[in-house]
N, C-alpha and C positions, 0 to 999 in steps of 0.2 A: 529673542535669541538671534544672534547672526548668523547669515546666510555661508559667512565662512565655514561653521562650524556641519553643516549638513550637506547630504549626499542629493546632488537634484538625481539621480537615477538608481538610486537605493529602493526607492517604491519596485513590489513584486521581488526584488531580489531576496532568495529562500539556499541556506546552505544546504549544503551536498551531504548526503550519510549514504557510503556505500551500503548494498542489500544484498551484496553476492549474486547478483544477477551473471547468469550466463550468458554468452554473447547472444544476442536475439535471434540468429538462425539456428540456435541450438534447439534441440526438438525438449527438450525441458524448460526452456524460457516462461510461457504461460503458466506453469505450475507453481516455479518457483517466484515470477510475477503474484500470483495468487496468495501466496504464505506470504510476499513481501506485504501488501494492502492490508492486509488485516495484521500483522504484525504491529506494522505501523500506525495503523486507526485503534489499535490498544493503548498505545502512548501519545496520541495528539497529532500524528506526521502522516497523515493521508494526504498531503497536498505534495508532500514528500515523496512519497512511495507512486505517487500518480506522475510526477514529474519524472524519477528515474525509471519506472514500468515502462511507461509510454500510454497504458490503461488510466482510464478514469473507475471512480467507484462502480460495483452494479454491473463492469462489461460483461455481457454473455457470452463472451468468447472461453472469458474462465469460469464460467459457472461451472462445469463437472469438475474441475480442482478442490473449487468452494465448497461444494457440496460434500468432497472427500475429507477434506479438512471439519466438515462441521462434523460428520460418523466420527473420526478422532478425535475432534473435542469431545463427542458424549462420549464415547468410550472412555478418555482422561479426565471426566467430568470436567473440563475446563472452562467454568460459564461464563468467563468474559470471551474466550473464543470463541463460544459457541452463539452466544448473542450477534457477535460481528458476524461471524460468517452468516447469521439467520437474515441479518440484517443486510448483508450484500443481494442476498438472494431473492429479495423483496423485487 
């Protein structure tokens, strides 16, 4: 193939999907950080939601969001939520 046809700085480049993130000094940012991760590790876009969070997988900083979100998944028996958020929490 030629080198015309491809992008030398395309490697790592990952499109943008807003999460409705509140501005980061908002005292709800972490939560709704929280609900964005696992949202997005339900459909394939954890590198996604890692990128616009600013969080990686697993951070402890949300883990009491996580933990409130997993009580709601059992409550809505929602067992793919509730796997992820088990699974953050590891």
């Amino acid at each position: 193939m030629s080198r015309a046809f491809l992008r030398d700085d395309a490697e790592g480049e990952m499109p943008f999907r807003d999460y409705g993130l509140p501005p980061r000094d908002d005292p709800e940012f972490d939560r709704v950080a929280a609900r964005a991760l696992l949202e997005a590790a339900r459909v394939g876009e954890t590198q996604l939601a890692e990128r616009a969070t600013g969080y990686y997988w697993g951070e402890p900083a949300l883990r009491p969001h996580v933990e409130a979100i997993l009580a709601e998944a059992e409550r809505a028996r929602d067992d793919r939520l509730e796997t992820l958020a088990r699974r953050f929490l590891r």
